[in-house]
Biotite code that builds the C-alpha atoms (Angstrom):
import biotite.structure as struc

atoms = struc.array([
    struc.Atom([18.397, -14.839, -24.864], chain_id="A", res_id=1, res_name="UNK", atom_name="CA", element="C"),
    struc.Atom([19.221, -18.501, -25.115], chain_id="A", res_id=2, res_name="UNK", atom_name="CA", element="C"),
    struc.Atom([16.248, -20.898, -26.811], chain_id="A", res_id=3, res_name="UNK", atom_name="CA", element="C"),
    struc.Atom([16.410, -22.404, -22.841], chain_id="A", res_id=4, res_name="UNK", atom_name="CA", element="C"),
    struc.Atom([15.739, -19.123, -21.278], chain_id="A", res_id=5, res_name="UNK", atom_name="CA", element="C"),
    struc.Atom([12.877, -18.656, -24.080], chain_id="A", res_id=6, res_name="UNK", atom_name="CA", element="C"),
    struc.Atom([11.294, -21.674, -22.817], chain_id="A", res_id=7, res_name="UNK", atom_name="CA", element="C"),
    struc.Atom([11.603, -21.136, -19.444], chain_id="A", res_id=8, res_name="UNK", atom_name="CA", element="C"),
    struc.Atom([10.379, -17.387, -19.686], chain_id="A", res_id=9, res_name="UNK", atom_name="CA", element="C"),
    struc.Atom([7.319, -19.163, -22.108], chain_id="A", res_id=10, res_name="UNK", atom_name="CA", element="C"),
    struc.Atom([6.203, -22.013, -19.478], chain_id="A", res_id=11, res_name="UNK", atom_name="CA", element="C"),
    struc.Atom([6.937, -19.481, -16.427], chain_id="A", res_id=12, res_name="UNK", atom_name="CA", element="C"),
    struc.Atom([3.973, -16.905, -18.244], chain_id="A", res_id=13, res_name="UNK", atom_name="CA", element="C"),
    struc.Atom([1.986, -19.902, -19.099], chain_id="A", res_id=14, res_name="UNK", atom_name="CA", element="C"),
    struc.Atom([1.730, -20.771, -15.433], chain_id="A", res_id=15, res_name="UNK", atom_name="CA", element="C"),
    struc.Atom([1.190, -17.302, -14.607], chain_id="A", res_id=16, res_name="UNK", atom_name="CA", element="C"),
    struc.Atom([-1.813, -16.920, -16.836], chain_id="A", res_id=17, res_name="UNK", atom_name="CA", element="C"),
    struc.Atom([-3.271, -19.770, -15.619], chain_id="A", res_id=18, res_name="UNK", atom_name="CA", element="C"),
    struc.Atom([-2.537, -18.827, -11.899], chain_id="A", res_id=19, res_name="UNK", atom_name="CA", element="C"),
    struc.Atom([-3.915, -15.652, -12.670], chain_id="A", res_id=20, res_name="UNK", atom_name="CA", element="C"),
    struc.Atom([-7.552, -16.825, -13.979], chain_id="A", res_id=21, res_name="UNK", atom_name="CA", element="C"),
    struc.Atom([-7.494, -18.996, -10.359], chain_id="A", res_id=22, res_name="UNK", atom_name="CA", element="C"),
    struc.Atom([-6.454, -16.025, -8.316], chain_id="A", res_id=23, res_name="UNK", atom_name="CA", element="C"),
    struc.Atom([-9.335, -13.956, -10.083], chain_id="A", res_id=24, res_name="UNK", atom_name="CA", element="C"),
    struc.Atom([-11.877, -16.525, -9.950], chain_id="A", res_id=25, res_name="UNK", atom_name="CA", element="C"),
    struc.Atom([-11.281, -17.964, -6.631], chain_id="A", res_id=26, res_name="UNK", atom_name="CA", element="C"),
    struc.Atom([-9.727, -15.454, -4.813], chain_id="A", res_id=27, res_name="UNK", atom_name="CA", element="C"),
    struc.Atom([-5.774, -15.599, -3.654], chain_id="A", res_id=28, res_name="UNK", atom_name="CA", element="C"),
    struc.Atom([-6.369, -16.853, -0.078], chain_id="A", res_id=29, res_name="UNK", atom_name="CA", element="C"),
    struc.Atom([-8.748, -19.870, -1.551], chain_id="A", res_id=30, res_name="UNK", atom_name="CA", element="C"),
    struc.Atom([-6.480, -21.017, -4.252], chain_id="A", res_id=31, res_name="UNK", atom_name="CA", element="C"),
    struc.Atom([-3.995, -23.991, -3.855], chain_id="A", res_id=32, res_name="UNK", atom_name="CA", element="C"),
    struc.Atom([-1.094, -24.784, -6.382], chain_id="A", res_id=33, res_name="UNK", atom_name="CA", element="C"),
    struc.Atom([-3.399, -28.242, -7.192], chain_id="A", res_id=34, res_name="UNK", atom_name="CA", element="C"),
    struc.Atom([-5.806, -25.279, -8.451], chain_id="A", res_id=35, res_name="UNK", atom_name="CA", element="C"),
    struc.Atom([-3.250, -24.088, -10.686], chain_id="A", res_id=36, res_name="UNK", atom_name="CA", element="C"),
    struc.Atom([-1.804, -27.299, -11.635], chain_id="A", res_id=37, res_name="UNK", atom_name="CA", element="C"),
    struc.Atom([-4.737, -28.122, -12.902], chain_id="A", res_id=38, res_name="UNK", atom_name="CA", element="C"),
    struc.Atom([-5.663, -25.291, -14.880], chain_id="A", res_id=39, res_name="UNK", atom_name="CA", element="C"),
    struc.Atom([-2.289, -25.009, -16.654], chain_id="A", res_id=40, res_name="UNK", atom_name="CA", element="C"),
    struc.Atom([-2.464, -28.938, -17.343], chain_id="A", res_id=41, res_name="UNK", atom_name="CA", element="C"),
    struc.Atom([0.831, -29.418, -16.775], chain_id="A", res_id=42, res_name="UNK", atom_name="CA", element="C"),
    struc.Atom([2.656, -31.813, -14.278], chain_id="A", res_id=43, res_name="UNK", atom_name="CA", element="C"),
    struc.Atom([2.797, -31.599, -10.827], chain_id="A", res_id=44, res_name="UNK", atom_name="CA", element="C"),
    struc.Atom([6.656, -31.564, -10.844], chain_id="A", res_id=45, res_name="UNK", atom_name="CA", element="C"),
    struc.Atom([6.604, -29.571, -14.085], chain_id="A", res_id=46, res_name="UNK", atom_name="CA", element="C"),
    struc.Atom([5.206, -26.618, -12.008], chain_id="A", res_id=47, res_name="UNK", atom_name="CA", element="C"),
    struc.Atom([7.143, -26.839, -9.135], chain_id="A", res_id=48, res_name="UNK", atom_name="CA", element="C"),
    struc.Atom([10.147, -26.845, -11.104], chain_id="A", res_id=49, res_name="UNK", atom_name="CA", element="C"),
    struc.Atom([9.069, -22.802, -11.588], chain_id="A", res_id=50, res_name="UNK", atom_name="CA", element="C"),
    struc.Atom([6.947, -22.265, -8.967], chain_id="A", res_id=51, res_name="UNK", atom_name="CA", element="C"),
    struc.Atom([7.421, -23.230, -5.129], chain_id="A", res_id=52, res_name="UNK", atom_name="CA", element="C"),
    struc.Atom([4.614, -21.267, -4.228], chain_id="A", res_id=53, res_name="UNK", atom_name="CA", element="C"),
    struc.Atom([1.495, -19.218, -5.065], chain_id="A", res_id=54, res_name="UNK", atom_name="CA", element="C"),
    struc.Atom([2.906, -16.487, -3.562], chain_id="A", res_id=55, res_name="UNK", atom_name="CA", element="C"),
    struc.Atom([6.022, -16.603, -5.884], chain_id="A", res_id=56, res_name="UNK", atom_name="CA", element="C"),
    struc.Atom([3.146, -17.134, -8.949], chain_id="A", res_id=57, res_name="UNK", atom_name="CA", element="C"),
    struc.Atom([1.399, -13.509, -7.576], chain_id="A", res_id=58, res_name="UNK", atom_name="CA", element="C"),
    struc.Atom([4.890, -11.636, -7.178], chain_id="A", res_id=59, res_name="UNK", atom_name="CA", element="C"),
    struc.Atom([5.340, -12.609, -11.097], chain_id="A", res_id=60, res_name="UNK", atom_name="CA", element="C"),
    struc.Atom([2.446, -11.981, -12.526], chain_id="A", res_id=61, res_name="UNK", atom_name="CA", element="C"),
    struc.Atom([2.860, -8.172, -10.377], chain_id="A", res_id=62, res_name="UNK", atom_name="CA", element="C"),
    struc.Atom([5.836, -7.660, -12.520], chain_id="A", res_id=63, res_name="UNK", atom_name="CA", element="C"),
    struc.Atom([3.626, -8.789, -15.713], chain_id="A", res_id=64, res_name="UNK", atom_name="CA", element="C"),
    struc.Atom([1.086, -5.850, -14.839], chain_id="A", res_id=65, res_name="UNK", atom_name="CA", element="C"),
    struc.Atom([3.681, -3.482, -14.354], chain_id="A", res_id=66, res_name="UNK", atom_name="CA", element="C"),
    struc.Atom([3.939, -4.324, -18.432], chain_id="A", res_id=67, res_name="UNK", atom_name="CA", element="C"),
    struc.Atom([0.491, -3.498, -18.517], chain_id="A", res_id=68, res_name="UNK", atom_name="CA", element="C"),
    struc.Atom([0.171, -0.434, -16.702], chain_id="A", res_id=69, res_name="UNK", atom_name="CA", element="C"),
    struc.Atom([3.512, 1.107, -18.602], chain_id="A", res_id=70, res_name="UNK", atom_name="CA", element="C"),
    struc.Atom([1.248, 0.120, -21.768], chain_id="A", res_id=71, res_name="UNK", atom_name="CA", element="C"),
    struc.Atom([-1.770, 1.526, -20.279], chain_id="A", res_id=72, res_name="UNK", atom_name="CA", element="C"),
    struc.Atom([0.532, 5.512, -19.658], chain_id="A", res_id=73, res_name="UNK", atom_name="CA", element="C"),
    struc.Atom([2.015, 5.193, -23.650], chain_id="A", res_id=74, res_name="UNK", atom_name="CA", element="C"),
    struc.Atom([-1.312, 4.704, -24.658], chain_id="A", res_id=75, res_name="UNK", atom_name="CA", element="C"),
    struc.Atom([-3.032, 7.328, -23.133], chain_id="A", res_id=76, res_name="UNK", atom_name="CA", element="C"),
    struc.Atom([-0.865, 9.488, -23.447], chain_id="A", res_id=77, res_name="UNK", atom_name="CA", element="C"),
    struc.Atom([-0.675, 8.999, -27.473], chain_id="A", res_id=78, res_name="UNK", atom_name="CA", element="C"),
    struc.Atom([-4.450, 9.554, -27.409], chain_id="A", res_id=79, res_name="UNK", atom_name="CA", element="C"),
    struc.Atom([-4.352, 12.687, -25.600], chain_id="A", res_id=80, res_name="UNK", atom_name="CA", element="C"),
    struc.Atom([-1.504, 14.890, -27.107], chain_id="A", res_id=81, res_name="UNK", atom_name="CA", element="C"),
    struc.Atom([-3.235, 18.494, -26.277], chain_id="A", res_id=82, res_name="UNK", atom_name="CA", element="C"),
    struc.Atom([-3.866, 17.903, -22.433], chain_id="A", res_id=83, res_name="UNK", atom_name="CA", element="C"),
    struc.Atom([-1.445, 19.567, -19.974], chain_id="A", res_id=84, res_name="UNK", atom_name="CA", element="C"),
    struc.Atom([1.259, 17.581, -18.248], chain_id="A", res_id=85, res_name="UNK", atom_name="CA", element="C"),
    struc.Atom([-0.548, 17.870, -15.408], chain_id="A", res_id=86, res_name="UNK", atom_name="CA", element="C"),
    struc.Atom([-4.315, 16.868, -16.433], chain_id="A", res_id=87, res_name="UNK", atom_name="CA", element="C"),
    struc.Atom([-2.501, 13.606, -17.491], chain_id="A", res_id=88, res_name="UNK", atom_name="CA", element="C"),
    struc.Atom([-1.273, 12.702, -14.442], chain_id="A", res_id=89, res_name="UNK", atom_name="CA", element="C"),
    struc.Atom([-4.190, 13.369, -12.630], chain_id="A", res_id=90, res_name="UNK", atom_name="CA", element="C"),
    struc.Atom([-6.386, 11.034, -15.100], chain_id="A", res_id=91, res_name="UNK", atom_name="CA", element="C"),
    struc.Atom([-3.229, 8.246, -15.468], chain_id="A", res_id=92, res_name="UNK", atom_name="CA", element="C"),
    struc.Atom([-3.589, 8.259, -11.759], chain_id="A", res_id=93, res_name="UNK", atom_name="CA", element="C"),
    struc.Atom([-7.226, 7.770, -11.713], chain_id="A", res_id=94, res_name="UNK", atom_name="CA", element="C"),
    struc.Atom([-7.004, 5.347, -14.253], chain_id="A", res_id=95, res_name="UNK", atom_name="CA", element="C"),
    struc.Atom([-4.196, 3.442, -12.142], chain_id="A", res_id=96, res_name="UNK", atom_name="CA", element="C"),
    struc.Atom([-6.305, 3.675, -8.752], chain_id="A", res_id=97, res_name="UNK", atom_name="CA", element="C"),
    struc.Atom([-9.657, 3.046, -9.765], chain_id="A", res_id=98, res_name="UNK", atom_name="CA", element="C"),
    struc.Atom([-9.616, 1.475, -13.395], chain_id="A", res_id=99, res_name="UNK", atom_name="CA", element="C"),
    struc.Atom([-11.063, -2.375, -13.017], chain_id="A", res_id=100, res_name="UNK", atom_name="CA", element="C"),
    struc.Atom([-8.476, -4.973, -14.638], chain_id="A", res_id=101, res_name="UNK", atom_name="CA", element="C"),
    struc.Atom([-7.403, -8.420, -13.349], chain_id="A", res_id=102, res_name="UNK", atom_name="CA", element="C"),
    struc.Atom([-3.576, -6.796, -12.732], chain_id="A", res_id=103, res_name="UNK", atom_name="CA", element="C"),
    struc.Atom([-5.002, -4.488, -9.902], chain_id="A", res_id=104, res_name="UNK", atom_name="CA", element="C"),
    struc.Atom([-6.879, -7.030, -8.410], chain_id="A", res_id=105, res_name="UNK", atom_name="CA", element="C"),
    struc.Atom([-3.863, -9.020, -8.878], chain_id="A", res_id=106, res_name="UNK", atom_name="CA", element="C"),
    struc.Atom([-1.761, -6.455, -6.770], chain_id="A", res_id=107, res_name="UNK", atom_name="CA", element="C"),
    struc.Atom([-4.348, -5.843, -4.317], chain_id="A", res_id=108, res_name="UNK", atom_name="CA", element="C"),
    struc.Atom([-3.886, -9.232, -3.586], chain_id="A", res_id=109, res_name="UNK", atom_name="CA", element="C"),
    struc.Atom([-0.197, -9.047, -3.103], chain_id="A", res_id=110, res_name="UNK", atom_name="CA", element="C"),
    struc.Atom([-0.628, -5.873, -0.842], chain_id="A", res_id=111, res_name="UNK", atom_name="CA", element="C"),
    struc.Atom([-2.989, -8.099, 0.961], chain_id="A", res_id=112, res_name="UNK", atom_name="CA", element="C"),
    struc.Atom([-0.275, -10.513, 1.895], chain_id="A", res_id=113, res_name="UNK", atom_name="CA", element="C"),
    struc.Atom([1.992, -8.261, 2.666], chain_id="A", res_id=114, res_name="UNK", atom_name="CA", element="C"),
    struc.Atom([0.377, -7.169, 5.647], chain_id="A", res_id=115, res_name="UNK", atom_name="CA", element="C"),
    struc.Atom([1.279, -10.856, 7.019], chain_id="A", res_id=116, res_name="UNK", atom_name="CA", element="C"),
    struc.Atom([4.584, -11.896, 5.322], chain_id="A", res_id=117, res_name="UNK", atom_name="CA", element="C"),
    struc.Atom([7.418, -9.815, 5.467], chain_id="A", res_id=118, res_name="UNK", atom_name="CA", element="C"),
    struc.Atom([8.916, -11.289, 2.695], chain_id="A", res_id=119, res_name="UNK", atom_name="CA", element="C"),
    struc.Atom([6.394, -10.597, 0.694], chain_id="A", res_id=120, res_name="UNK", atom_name="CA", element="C"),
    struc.Atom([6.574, -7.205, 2.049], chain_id="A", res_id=121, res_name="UNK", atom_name="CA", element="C"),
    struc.Atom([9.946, -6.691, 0.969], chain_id="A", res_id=122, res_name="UNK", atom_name="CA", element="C"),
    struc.Atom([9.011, -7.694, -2.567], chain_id="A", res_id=123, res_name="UNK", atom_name="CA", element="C"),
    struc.Atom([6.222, -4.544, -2.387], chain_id="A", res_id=124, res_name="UNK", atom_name="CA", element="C"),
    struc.Atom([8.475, -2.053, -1.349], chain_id="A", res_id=125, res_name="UNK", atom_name="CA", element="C"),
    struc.Atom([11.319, -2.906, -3.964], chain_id="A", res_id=126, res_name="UNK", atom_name="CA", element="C"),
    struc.Atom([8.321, -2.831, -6.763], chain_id="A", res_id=127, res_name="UNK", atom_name="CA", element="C"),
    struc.Atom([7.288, 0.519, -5.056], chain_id="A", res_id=128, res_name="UNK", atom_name="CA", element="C"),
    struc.Atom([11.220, 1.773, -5.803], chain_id="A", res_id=129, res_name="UNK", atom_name="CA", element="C"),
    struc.Atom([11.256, 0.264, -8.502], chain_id="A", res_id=130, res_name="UNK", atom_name="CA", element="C"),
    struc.Atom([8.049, 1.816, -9.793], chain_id="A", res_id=131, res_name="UNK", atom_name="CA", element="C"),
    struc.Atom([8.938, 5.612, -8.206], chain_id="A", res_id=132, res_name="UNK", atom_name="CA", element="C"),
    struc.Atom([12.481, 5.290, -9.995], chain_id="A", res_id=133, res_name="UNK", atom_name="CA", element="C"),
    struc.Atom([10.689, 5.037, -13.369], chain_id="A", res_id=134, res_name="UNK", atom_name="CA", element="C"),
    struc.Atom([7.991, 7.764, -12.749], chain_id="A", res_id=135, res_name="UNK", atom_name="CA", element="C"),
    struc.Atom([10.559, 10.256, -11.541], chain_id="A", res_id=136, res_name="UNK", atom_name="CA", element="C"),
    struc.Atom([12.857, 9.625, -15.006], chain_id="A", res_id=137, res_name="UNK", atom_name="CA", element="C"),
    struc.Atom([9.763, 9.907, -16.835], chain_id="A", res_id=138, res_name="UNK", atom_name="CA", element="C"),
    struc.Atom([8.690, 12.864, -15.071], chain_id="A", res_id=139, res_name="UNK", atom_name="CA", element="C"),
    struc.Atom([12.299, 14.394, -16.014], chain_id="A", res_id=140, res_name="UNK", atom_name="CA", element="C"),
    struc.Atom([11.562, 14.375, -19.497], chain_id="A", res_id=141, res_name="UNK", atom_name="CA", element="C"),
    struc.Atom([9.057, 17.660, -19.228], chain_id="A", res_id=142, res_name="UNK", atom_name="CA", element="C"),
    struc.Atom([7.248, 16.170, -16.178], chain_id="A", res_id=143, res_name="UNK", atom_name="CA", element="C"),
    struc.Atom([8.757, 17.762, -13.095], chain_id="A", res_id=144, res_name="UNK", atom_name="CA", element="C"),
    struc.Atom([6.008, 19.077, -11.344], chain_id="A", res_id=145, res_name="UNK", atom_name="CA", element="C"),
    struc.Atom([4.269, 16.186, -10.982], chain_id="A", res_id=146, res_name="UNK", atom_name="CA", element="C"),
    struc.Atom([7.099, 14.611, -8.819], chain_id="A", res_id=147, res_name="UNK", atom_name="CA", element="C"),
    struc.Atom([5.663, 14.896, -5.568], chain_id="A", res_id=148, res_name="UNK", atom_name="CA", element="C"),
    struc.Atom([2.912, 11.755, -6.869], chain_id="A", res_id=149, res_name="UNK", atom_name="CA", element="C"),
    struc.Atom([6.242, 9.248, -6.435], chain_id="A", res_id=150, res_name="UNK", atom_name="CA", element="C"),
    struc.Atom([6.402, 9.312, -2.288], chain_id="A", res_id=151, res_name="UNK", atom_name="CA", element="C"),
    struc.Atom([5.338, 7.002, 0.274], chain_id="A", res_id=152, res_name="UNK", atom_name="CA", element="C"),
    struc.Atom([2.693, 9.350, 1.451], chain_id="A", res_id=153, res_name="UNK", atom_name="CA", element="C"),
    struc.Atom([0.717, 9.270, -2.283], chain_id="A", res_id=154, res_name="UNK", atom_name="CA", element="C"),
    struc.Atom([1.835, 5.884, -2.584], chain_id="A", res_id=155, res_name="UNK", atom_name="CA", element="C"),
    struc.Atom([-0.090, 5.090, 0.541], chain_id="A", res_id=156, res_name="UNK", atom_name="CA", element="C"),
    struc.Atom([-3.051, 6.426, -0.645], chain_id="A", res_id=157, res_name="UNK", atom_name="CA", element="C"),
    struc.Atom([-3.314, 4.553, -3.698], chain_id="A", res_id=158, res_name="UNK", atom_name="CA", element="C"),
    struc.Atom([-2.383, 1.309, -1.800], chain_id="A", res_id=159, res_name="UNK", atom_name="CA", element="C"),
    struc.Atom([-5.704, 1.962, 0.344], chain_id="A", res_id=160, res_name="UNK", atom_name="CA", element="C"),
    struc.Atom([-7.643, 2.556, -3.169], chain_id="A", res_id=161, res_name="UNK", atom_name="CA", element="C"),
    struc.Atom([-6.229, -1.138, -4.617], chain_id="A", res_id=162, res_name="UNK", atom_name="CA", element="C"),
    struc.Atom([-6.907, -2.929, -1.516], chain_id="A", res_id=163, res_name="UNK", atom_name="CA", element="C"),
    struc.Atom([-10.333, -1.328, -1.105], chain_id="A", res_id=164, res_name="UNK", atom_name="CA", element="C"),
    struc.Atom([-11.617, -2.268, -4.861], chain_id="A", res_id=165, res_name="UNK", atom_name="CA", element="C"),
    struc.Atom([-10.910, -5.963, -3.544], chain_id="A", res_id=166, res_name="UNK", atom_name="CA", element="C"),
    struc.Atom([-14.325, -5.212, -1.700], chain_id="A", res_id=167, res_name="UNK", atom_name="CA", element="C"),
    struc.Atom([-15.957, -2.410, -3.302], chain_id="A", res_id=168, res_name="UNK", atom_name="CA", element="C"),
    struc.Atom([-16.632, -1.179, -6.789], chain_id="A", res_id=169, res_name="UNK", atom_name="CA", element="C"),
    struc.Atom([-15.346, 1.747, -7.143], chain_id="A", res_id=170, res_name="UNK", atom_name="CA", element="C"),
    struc.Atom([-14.535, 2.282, -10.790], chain_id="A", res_id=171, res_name="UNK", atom_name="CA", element="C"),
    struc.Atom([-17.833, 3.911, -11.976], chain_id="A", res_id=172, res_name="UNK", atom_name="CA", element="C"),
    struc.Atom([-17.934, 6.148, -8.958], chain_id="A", res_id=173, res_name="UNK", atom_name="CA", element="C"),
    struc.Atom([-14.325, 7.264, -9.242], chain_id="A", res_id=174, res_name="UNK", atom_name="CA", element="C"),
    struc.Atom([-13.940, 7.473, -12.710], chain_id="A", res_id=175, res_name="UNK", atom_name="CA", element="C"),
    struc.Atom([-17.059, 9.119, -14.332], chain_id="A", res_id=176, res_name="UNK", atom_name="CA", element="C"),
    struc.Atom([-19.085, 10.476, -11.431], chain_id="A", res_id=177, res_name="UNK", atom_name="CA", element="C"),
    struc.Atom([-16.621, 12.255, -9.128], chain_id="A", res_id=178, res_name="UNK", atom_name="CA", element="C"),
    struc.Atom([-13.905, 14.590, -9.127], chain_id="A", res_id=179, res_name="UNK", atom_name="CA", element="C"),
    struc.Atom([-13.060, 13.963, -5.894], chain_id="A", res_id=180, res_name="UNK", atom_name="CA", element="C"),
    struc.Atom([-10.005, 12.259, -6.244], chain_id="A", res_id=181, res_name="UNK", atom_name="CA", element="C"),
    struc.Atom([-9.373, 14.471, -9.059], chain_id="A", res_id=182, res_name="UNK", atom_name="CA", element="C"),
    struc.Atom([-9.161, 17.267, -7.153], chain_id="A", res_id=183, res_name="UNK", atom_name="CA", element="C"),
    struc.Atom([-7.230, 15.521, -4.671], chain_id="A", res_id=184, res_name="UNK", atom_name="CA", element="C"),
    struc.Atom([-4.647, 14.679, -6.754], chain_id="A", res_id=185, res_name="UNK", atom_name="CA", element="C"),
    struc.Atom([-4.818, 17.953, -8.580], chain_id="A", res_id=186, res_name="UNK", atom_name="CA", element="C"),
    struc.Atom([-4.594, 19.726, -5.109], chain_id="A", res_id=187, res_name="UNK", atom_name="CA", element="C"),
    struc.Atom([-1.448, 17.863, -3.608], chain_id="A", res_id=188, res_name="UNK", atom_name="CA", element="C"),
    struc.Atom([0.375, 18.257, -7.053], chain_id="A", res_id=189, res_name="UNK", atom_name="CA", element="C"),
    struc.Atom([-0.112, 21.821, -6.560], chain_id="A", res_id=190, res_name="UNK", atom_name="CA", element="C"),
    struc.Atom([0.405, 21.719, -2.899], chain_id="A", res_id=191, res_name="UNK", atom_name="CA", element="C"),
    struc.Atom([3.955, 20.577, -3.213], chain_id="A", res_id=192, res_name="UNK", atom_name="CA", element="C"),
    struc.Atom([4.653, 22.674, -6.564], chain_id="A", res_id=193, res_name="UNK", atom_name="CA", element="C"),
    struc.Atom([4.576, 25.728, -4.301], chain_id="A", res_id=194, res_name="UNK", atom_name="CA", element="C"),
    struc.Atom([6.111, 24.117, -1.649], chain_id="A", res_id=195, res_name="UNK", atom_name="CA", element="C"),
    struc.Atom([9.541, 23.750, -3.611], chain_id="A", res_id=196, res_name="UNK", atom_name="CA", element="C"),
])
């Protein structure tokens, strides 16, 4: 990577950060690029030189928490090397639907707006492949049976989750009171097992 592309890449996640703290704190719909030109103290023309929009801001800092959730899977999965393949894809998913962090509100956000902009909606589904290409490669490596999570039909489900922790707390209930979901997800892995 060239020193250039090392800047750009540097100023491009400094604007994000920033954008990010205004998205969380104001809300995406309320915040303005003044709101984020202003919090990363930088010019007006020096953010619009990466940034035309907001929008394009959210849709990059998306990608960022994609970072954070592969971090959040290697992690987990390091401190739990005696549970079944299947118990850890049940409590990844948990953890990926219900656990509070700024990236899920951050997506939830994005979902949000791509109810109204097609564009935008484009963007989601090509994260979606994106994001079911990866699981299925990672399920190949001793993870088969936990396949059916990557389809649209699961992936709907925890798209309804996201969007409804923009409104409701649902971390506490989901994570360490109920095995609801648990037992959802445990259910349809099962369901589809069989089905094969």
């Amino acid at each position: 990577m060239s020193a250039e592309s090392r800047i750009t890449q540097k100023r491009k996640r400094e604007i994000c950060m920033a954008a990010k703290d205004v998205f969380i704190r104001k809300g995406f719909k309320n915040a303005t690029m003044e709101d984020v030109i202003e919090a990363v103290g930088m010019s007006k023309g020096g953010v619009y030189y990466y940034y035309k929009s907001t929008v394009e801001m959210l849709i990059d800092l998306c990608f960022i928490g994609a970072e954070f959730r592969e971090q959040i899977t290697y992690d987990f999965q390091k401190e739990h090397p005696n549970m079944s393949k299947e118990d850890i894809m049940v409590e990844l998913t948990l953890i990926k639907m219900f656990k509070s962090s700024d990236y899920i509100k951050l997506y939830s956000m994005l979902l949000e707006v791509s109810a109204t902009d097609a564009d935008v909606r484009k963007v989601c589904q090509a994260m979606e492949q994106a994001q079911i290409k990866d699981f299925i490669e990672s399920a190949g490596h001793g993870l088969e049976e936990i396949i059916p999570l990557a389809n649209e039909e699961f992936f709907m489900l925890m798209k309804a989750m996201y969007v409804a922790q923009l409104y409701f707390d649902l971390e506490d209930l989901y994570l360490n009171r109920s095995d609801l979901f648990r037992d959802i997800i445990r259910n349809y892995i099962r369901k589809h097992r069989k089905e094969k």
